[in-house]
N, CA, C and O atoms as CSV, one atom per row, in Angstrom:
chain,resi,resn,atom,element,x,y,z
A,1,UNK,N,N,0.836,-1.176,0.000
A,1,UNK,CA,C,0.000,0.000,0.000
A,1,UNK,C,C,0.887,1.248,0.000
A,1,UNK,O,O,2.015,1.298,0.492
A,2,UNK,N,N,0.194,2.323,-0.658
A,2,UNK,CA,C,0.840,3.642,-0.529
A,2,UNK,C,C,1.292,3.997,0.888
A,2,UNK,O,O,0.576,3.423,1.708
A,3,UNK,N,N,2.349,4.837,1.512
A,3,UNK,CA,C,2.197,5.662,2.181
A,3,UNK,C,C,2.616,7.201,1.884
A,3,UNK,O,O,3.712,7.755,1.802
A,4,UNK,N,N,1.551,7.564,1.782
A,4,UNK,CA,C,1.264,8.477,1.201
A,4,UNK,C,C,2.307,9.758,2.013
A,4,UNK,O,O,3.147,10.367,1.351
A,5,UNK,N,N,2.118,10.002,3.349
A,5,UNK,CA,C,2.870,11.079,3.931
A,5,UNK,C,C,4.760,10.677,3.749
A,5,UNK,O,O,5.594,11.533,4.043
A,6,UNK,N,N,5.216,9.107,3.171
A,6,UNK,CA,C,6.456,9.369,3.084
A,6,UNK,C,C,6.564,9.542,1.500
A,6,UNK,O,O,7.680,9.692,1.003
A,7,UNK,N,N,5.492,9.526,0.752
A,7,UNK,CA,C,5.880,9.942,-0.824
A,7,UNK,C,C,5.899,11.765,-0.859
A,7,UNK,O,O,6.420,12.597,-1.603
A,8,UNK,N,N,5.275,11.810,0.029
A,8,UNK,CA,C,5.159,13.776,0.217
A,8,UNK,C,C,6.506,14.009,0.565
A,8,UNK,O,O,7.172,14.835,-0.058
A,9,UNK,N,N,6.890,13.468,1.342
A,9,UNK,CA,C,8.245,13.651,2.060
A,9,UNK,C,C,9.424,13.760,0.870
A,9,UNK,O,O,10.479,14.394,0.840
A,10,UNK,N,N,8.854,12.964,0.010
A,10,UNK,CA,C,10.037,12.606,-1.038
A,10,UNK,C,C,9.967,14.287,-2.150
A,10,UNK,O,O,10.940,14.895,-2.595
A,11,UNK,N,N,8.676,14.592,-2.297
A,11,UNK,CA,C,8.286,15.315,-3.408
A,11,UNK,C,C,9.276,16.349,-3.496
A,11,UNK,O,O,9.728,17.101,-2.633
A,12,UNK,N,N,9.574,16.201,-5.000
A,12,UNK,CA,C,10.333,17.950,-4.784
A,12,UNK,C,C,9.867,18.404,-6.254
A,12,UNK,O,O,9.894,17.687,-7.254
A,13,UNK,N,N,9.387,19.890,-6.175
A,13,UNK,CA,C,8.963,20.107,-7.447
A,13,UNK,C,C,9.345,20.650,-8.855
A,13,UNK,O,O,9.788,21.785,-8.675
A,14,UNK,N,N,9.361,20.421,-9.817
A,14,UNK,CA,C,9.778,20.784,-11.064
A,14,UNK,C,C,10.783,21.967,-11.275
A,14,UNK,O,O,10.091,22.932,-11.602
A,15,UNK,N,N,11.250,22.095,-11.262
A,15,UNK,CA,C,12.003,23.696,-11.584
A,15,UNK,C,C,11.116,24.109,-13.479
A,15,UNK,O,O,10.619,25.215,-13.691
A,16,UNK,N,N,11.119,23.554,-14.010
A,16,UNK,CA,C,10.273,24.345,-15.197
A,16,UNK,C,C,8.823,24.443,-14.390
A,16,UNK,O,O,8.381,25.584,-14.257
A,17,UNK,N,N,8.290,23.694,-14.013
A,17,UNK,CA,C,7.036,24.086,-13.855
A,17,UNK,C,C,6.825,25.434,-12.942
A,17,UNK,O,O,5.821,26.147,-12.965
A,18,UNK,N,N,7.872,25.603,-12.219
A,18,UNK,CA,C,7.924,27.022,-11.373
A,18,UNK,C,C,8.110,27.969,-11.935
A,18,UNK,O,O,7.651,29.076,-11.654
A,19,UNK,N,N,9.239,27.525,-13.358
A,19,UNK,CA,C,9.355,28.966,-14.169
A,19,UNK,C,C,8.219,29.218,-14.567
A,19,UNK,O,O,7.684,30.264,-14.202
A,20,UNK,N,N,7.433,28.158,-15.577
A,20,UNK,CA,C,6.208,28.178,-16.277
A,20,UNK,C,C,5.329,29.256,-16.067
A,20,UNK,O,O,4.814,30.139,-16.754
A,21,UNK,N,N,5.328,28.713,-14.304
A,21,UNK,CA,C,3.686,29.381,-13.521
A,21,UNK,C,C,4.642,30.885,-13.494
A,21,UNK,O,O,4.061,31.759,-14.139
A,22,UNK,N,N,5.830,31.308,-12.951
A,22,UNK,CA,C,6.384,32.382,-13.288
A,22,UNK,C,C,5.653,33.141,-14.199
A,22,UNK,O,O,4.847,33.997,-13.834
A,23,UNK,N,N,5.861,32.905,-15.235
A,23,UNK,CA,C,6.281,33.832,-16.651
A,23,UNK,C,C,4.456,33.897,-16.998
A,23,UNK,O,O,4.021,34.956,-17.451
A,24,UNK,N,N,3.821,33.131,-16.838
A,24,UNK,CA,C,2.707,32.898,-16.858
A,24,UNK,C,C,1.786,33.740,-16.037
A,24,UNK,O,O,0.745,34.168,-16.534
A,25,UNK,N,N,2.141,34.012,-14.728
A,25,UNK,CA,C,1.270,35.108,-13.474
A,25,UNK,C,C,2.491,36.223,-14.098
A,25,UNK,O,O,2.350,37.143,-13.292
A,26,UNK,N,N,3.105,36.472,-14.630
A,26,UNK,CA,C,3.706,37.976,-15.204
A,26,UNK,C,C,2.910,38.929,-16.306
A,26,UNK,O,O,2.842,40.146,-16.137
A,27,UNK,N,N,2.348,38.302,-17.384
A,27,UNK,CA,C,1.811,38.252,-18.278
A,27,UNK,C,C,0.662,39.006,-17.418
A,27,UNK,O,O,0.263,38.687,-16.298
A,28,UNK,N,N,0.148,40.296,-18.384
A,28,UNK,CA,C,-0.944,40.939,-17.958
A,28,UNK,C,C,-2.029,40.636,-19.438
A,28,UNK,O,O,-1.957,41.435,-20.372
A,29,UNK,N,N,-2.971,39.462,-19.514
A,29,UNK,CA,C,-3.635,39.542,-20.358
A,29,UNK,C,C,-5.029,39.911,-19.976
A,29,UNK,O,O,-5.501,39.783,-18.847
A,30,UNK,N,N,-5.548,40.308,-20.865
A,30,UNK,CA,C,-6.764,40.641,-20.995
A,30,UNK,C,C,-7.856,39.504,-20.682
A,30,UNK,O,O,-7.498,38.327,-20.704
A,31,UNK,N,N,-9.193,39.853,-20.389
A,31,UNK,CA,C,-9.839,38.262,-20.265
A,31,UNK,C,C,-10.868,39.505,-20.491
A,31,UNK,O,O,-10.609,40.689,-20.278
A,32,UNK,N,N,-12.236,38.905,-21.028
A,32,UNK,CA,C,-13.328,39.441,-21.654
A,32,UNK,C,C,-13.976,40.331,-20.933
A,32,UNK,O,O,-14.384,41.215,-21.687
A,33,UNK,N,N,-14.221,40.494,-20.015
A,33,UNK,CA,C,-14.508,41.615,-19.149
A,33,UNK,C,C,-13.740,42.854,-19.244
A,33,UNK,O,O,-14.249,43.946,-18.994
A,34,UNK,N,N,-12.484,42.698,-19.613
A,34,UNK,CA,C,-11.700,43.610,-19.398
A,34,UNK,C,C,-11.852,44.177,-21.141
A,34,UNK,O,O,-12.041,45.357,-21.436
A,35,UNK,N,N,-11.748,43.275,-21.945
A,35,UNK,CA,C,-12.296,43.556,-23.455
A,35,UNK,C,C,-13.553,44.631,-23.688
A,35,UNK,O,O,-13.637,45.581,-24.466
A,36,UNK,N,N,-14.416,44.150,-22.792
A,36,UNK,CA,C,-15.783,45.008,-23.017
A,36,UNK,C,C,-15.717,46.496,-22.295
A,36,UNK,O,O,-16.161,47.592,-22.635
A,37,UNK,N,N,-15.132,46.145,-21.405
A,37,UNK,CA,C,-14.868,47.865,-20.634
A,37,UNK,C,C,-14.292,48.253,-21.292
A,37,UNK,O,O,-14.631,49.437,-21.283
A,38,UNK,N,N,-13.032,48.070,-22.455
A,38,UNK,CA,C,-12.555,48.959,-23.135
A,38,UNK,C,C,-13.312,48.883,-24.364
A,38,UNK,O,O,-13.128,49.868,-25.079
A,39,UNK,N,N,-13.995,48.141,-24.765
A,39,UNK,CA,C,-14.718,48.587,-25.861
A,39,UNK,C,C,-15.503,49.674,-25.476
A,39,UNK,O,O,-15.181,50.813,-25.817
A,40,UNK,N,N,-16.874,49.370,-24.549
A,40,UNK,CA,C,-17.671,49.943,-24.132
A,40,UNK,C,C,-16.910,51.653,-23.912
A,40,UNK,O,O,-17.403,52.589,-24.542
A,41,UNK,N,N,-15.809,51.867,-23.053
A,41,UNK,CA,C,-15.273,52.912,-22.926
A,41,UNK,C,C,-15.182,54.030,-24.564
A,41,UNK,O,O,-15.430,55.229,-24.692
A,42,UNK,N,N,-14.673,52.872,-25.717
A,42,UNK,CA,C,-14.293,53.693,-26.866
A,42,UNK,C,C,-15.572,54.172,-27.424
A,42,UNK,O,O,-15.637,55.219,-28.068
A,43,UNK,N,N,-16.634,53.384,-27.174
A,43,UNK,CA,C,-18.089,53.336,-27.901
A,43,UNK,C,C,-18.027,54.965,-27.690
A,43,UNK,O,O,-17.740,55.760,-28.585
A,44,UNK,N,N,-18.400,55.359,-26.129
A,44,UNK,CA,C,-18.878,56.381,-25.579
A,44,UNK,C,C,-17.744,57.367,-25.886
A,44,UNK,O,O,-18.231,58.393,-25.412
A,45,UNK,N,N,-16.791,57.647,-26.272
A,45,UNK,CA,C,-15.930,58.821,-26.518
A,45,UNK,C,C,-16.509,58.781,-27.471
A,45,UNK,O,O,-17.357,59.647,-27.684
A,46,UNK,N,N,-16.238,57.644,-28.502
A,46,UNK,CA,C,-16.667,58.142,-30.002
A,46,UNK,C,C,-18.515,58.695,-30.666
A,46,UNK,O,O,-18.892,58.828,-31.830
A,47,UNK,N,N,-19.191,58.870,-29.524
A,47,UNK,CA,C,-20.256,59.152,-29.853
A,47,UNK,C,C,-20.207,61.345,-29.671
A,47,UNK,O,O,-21.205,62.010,-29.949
């Protein structure tokens, strides 16, 4: 059977996957909400 708390013990984690999530939470993208407020924003100047 597993034991599970000495496989934790063992774990050590990725070094790419740390860069990954890095470079990844750096990145300021847009997500659709943020799309529509700036649309919505240009609508109303340009009227």
């Amino acid at each position: 059977m597993i034991d599970f708390e000495e496989e934790l013990k063992k774990f050590k984690p990725s070094l790419e996957i740390d860069r990954t999530e890095d470079a990844v939470l750096e990145q300021e993208e847009n997500d659709m909400v943020d799309l529509m407020i700036e649309l919505m924003s240009e609508y109303r100047t340009n009227q």
